[in-house]
Each structure stands twice: as structure tokens, then as C-alpha cells.
C-alpha atoms as one frame of an Amber mdcrd trajectory, in Angstrom:
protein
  36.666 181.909 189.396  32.804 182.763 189.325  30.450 180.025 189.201  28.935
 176.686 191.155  31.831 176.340 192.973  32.953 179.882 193.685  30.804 180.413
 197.025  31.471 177.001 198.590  35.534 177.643 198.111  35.374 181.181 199.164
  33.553 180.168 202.126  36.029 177.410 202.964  38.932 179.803 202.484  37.746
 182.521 204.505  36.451 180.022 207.343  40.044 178.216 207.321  42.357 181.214
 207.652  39.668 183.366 209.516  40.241 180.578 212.356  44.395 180.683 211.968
  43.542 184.706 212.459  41.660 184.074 215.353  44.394 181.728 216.898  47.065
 184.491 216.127  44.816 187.133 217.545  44.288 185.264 220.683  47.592 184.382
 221.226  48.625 187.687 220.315  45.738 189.164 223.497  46.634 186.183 225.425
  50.055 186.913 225.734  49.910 190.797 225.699  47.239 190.308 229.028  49.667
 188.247 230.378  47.603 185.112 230.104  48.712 181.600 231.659  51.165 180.409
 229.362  51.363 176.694 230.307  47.415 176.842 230.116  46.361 173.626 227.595
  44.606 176.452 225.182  47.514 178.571 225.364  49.924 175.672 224.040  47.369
 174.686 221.951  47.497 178.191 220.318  51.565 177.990 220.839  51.514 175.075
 218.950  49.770 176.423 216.071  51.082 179.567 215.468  54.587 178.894 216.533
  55.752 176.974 212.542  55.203 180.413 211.384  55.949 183.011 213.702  59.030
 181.672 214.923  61.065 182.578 211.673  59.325 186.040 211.807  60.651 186.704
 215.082  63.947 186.324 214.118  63.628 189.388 211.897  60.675 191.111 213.418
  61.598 191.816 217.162  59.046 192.734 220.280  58.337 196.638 220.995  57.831
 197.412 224.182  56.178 193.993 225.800  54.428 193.971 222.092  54.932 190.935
 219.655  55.087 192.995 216.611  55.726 189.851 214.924  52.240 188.622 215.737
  50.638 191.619 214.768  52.815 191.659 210.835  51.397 188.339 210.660  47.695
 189.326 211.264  47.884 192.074 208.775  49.752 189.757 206.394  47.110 186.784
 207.141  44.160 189.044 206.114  45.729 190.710 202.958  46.317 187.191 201.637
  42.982 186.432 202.486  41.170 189.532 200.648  43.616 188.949 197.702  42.293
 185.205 197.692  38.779 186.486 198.071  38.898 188.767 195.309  40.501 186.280
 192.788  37.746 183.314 193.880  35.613 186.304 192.863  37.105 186.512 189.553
  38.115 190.231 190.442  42.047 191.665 190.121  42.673 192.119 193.673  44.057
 196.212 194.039  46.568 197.097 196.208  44.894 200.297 197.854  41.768 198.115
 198.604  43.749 195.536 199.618  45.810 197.882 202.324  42.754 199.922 203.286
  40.262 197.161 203.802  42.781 194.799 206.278  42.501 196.881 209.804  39.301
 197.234 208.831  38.188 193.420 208.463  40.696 192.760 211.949  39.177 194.995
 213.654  35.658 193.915 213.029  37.553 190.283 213.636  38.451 192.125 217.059
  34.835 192.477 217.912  33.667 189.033 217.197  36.430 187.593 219.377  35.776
 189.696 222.416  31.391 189.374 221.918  31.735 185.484 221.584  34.857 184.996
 224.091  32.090 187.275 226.908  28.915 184.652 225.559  31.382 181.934 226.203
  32.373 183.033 229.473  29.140 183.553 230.191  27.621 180.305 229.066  30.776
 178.362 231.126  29.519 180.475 234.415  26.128 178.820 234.491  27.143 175.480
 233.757  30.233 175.624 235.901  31.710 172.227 237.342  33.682 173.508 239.854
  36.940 172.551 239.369  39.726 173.543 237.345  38.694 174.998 233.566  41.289
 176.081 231.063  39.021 177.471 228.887  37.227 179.414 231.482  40.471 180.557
 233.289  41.811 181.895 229.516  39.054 183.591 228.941  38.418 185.019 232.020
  41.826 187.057 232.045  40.969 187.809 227.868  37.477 189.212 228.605  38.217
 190.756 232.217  39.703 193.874 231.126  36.708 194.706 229.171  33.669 193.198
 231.854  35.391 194.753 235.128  34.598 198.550 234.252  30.767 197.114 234.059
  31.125 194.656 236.970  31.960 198.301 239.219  29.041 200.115 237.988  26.492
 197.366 238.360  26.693 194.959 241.316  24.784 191.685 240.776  21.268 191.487
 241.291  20.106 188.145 242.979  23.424 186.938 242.657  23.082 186.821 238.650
  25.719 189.341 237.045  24.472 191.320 234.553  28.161 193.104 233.702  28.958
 190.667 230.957  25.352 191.124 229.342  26.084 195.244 229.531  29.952 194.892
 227.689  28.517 192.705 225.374  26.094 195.520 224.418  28.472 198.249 224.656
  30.699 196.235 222.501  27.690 195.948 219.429  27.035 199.698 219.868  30.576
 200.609 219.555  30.943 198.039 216.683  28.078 199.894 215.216  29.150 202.998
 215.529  32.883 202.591 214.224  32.285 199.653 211.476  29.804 201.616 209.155
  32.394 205.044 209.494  35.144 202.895 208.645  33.301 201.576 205.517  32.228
 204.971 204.544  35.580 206.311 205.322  37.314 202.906 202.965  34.729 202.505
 200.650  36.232 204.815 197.819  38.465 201.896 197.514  36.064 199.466 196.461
């Protein structure tokens, strides 16, 4: 489909299922960090994700504390989604590009989680009520694991902590340093 109506619906098709890949994906990190399960986010995401991956697990079983299952249904989330993509495009989706591109596009989906989770965090800090937060507990154990090396090396300076500003810019640097190799390395395949 190319056309008036081919941006607006490929828009609304990647927006749509790049939010279900973001619920996966957190649940996915949520649950692999160990996260509060009976958090209201986390059965929010439960909730969501559960129609589908609940059949998969019943053929797909965990590795090692890992929900595989979770991680087949990323990979076969994002392939549907490029193979969508291509045809709103009014291009025969191929196979190679399809399979090449996918970790590609979730792990640049990676980065985006993880940048905006930190701003989040971040944001919730300064406006902070007080009391109990679900979002801010969830994504304090998501975005921990990648703050605390920063929070060691620089202590907080007038009682303002600079740690998530410095793993939000380590994050963009590594982003730009791995993204443009991987679409060097993939783009052959176009």
C-alpha cells in the first residue's frame, strides 16, 4: 500500500505493537530483576501479556531463571511488525532482512526503554509525594542496575544526584556507538 494513507497506518501499526513490545520487554526485565510482582504496573503488564504468553509457555519452557517464552515472543512481535511495515510500504517483505533487522530494532527498543524509564525516574524524584509509588518503586529496581555503577563513582553534589544524568549519557554514547555498526554490519540486507 503506498499512498495518502500509507504513513498514517504505518505509524499506527508500529506505535500499537511497539507499545505490546514494550509491555513484553518490561515484563520480561521486570521479572528477570526480580521486580515486585503484586506491584499494580506489574499486573497491569501480567494482565496484558499473559492471553498470549501463557499458551507459549506451555511449549516454550524457562532456561535458567530466563522466560524464553517472553523473549520468542519479542523476536516474533517485531518480525511481524517489519513484515507489516514492509507490505504498508508496498515492498515484499525478505526473509534475511526480516531475521537480520529484528535484534537489531529490539535492541535499539532496549535503549529507549532504559533512557526514558532513567528520565522517568528522574522526573518522579523531584516531584516526589512521599508515600508509596508503584511506578517509582518498578522503575527504581528496572533502572538500578544500570544508575548504581554511576551513583559509586559520583556522590551527589548539594544533595542533587547527578548518576542518573551520567547513565543516561553513557547509555546514548553506547547506543551510538553499537546502532550505526549494527546497521553497517545488517545493511547488505536492505
Amino acid at each position: 500500500m503506498t499512498g495518502y494513507l500509507a504513513n498514517p497506518l504505518a505509524f499506527l501499526v508500529n506505535t500499537v505493537v511497539g507499545l505490546y513490545i514494550f509491555a513484553v520487554m518490561l515484563r520480561f526485565l521486570l521479572q528477570w530483576l526480580r521486580a515486585d510482582f503484586f506491584n499494580p504496573i506489574s499486573q497491569f503488564l501480567v494482565r496484558i501479556t499473559q492471553p498470549v504468553l501463557r499458551p507459549m509457555r506451555r511449549v516454550i519452557p524457562g532456561f535458567a531463571g530466563i522466560d524464553v517464552s517472553s523473549l520468542v515472543l519479542l523476536v516474533l512481535l517485531q518480525m511481524g511488525l517489519l513484515v507489516v511495515l514492509s507490505l504498508i510500504a508496498g515492498q515484499a517483505p525478505r526473509p534475511i532482512f526480516i531475521i537480520v533487522r529484528t535484534p537489531v530494532e529490539l535492541l535499539s527498543r532496549l535503549f529507549d526503554l532504559y533512557i526514558f524509564a532513567i528520565i522517568i525516574q528522574a522526573v518522579l524524584s523531584w516531584v516526589d509525594s512521599g508515600g508509596y509509588n508503584p511506578v517509582q518503586t518498578l522503575l527504581y529496581s528496572l533502572t538500578e542496575p544500570v544508575v548504581r555503577p554511576f551513583r559509586q563513582i559520583i556522590p551527589p553534589i548539594s544533595g542533587i544526584d547527578l548518576s542518573p544524568l551520567a547513565a543516561i549519557i553513557m547509555l546514548q554514547v553506547l547506543r551510538m556507538l553499537v546502532m550505526p555498526l549494527l546497521n553497517h554490519v545488517t545493511s547488505p540486507f536492505f
